[in-house]
N, C-alpha and C positions, 0 to 999 in steps of 0.2 A: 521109499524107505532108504535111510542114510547105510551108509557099509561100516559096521561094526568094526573094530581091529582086532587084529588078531591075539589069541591069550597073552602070547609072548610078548606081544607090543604092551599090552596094556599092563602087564607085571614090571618091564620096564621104566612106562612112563610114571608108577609109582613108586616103585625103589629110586628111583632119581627126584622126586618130588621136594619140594622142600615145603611146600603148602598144598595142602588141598580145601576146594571151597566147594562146598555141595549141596545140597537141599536132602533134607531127612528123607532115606529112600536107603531101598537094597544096593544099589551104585555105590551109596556110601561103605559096603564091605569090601570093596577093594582096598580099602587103608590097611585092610591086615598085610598087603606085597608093603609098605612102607618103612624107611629106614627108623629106626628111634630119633626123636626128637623132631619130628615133619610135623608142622603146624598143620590143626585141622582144623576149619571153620565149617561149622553145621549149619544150615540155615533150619533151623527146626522149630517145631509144632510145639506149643504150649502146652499140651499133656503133660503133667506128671510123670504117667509111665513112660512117655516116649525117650529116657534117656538111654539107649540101648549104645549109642554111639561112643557117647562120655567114658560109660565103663567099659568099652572097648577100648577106645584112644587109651584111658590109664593104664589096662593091662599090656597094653604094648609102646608103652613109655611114649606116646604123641603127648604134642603141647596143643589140647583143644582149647574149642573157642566158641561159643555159643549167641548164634545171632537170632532172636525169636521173630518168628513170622506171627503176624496177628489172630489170626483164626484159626480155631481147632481143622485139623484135616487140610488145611490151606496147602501141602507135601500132595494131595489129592487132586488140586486144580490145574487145569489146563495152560492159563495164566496165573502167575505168582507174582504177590507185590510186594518186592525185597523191601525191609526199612531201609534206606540208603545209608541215611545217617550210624544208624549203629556200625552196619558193614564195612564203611569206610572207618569210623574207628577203629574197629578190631583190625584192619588192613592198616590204616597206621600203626599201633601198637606193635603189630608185626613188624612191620619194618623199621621202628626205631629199636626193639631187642637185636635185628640183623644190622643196622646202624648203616643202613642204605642210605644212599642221597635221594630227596624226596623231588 
């Protein structure tokens, strides 16, 4: 079993965040330590109701991003099979509003 970090590390490493990328899960509640405007990319479940994250991100002014994973519950499996293609879009996107060099 890996070594967790500590609360404090981990309140950190999101208040200094400028993106975060995650697959639909309770981890994803961490975005509430995040500063306003910290891009969020969800890798999330085609549910309907699964959009618990979105009306989070809005209420705390994040700029989400929504990458759908194919299978209902797919956030369930032990292996996950990101769309790449979408992913890397929303990652460029990202980075041409930041106006990075690619």
């Amino acid at each position: 079993v890996g070594r967790r970090p500590a609360l404090r590390s981990l309140l950190s490493l999101f208040r200094a965040a400028s993106a975060v990328v995650g697959i639909h899960g309770a981890g994803l509640g961490n975005i509430l330590f995040c500063q306003a405007g910290t891009h969020l990319v969800e890798l999330a479940v085609p549910q309907p109701h699964s959009h618990y994250f979105a009306h989070m991100a809005a209420a705390l002014d994040l700029e989400y991003w929504f990458v759908p994973l194919g299978n209902r519950n797919a956030h369930l499996q032990r292996n996950v099979r990101v769309p790449e293609k979408e992913l890397l879009g929303v990652v460029g996107e990202i980075r041409n509003e930041w106006s990075l060099p690619r």
